[in-house]
VEXBATOR-200129 format. One record per residue: x, y, z of N, C-alpha, C, O in turn. Coordinates in steps of 0.05 Angstrom, whole numbers, plus 32768, in hexadecimal, padded with zeros to 4 digits. Example, Ala and Ser with C-alpha at 12.3 -4.5 7.8 and 13.67 -1.06 7.14 Angstrom:
<rs>
81087F8E809C80F67FA6809C81087FBE809C811D7FBE80A9
81017FD3808E81117FEB808F81028001809D810C801780A1
</rs>
This chain:
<rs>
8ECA746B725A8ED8745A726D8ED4746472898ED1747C728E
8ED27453729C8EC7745972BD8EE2745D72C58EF5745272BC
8EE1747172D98EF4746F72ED8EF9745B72F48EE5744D72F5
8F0F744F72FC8F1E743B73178F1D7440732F8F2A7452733A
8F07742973428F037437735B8F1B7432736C8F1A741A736C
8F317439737B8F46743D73868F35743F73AF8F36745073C0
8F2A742B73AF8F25742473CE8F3D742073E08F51741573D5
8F3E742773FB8F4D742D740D8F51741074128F3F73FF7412
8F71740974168F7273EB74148F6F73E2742C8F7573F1743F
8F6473C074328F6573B6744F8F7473BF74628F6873C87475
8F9373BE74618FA673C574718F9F73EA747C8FA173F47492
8F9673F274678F8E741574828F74741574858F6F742B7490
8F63740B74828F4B740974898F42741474A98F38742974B3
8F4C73FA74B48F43740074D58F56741174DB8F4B741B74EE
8F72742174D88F81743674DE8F6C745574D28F6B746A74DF
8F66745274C58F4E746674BA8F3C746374CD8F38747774DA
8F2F744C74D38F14744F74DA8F17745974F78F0474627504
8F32745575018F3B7455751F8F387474751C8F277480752A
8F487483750A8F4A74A375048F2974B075098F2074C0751A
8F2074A674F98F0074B074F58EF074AF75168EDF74BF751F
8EFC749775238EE6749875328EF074AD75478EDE74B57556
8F0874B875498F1174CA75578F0F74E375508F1474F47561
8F0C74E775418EFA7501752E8EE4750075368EDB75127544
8ED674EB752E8EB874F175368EB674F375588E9F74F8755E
8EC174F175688EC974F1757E8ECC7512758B8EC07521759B
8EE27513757C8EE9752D757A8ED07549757D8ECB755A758D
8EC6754275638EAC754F755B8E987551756C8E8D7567756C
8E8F754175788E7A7539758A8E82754A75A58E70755375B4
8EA8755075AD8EAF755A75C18EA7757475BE8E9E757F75D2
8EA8758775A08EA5759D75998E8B75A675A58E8675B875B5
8E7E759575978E5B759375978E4D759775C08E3B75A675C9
8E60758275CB8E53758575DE8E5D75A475F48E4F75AE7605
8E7875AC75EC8E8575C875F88E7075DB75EE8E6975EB75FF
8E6375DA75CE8E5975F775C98E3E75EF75D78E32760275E1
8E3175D475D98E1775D475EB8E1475DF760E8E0175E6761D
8E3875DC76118E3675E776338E3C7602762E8E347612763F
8E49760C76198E45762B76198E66763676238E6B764A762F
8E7C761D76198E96761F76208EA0763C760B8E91764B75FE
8EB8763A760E8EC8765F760F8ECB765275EC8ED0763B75E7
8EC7766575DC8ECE766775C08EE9765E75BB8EED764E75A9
8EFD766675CA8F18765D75CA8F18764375C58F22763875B1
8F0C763A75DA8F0F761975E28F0A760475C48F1775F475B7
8EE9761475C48EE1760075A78EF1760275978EFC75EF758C
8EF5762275918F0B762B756F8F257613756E8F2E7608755A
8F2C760F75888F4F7601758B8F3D75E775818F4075E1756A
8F2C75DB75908F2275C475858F1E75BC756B8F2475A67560
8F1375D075628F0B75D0753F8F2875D275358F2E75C27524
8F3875E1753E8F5375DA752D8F6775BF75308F7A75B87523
8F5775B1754B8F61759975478F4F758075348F59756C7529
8F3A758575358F31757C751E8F3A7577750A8F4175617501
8F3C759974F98F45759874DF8F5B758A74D88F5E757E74C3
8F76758F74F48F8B758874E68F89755A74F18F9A754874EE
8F70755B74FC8F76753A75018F71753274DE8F7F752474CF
8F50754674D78F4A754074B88F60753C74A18F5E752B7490
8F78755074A38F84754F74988F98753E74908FA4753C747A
8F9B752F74AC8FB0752474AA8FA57505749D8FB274F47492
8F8B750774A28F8274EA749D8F7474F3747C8F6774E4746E
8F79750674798F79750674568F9074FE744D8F9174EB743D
8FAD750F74568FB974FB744F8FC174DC744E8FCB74D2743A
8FBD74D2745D8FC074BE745E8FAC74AD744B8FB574987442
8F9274B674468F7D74A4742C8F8B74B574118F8874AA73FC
8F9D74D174118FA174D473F88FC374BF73F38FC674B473DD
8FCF74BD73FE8FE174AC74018FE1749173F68FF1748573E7
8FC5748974058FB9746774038FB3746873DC8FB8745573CD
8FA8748173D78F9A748373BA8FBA747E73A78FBF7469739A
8FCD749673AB8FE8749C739C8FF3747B73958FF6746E7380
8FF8747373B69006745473B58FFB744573AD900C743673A4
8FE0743773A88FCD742A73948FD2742F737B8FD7741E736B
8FCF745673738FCB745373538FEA744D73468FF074447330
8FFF745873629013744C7350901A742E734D902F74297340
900E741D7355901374047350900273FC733F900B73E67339
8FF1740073348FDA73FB73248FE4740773068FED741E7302
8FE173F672F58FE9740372DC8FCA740872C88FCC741072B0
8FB3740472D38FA1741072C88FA2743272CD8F9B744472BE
8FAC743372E48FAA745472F18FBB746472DF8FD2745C72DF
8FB7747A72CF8FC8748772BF8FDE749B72D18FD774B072DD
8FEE749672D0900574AB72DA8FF874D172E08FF674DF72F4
8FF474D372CB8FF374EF72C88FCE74F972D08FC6750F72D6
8FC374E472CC8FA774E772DD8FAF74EC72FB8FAB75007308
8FB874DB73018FC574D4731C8FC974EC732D8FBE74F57341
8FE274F4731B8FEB750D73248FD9752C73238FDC753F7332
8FC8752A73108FB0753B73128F99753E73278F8E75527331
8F95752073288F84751E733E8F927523735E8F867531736E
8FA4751B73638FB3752373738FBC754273818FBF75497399
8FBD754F73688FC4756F736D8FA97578736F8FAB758D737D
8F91757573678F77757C736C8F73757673868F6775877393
8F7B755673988F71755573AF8F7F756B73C28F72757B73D0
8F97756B73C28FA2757D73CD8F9F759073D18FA1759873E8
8F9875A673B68F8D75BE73C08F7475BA73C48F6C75D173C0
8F5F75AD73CB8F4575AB73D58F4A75AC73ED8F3D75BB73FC
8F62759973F88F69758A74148F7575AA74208F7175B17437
8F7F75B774118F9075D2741A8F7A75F474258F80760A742E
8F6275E7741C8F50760174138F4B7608742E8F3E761B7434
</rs>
């Protein structure tokens, strides 16, 4: 039996994609400080705004996943919850 693909629904789509492009945004700011040869400080604080923009916009697609599979009764409960505590500590590492 295949997995159930659990796609990010219409309604957060462009709120995601808005996230992403400011990330990639973000990134590109990093990119261009270490090309001028800016203070380590500066980038490090940057990179930690990164991670925690990443993070937050994990939650929010692992959220989108939880509230799908729980309305879905193909999605098994206790898969659910497995898969869930796996993303987490990945998302935590």
């Amino acid at each position: 039996m295949t997995e159930p693909v659990v796609p990010v629904p219409a309604e957060s789509q462009e709120g995601i994609a808005v996230r992403l492009r400011r990330i990639e945004g973000q990134v590109r700011g990093i990119q261009r400080m270490v090309e001028e040869g800016r203070d380590c400080r500066e980038i490090a604080n940057q990179i930690a705004a990164v991670r925690a923009a990443l993070g937050s916009l994990n939650a929010v697609v692992v959220e989108c996943y939880v509230r799908q599979c729980l309305n879905d009764p193909e999605c098994s409960r206790n898969k659910t919850a497995d898969e869930l505590i796996e993303m987490m500590m990945k998302a935590t590492r």
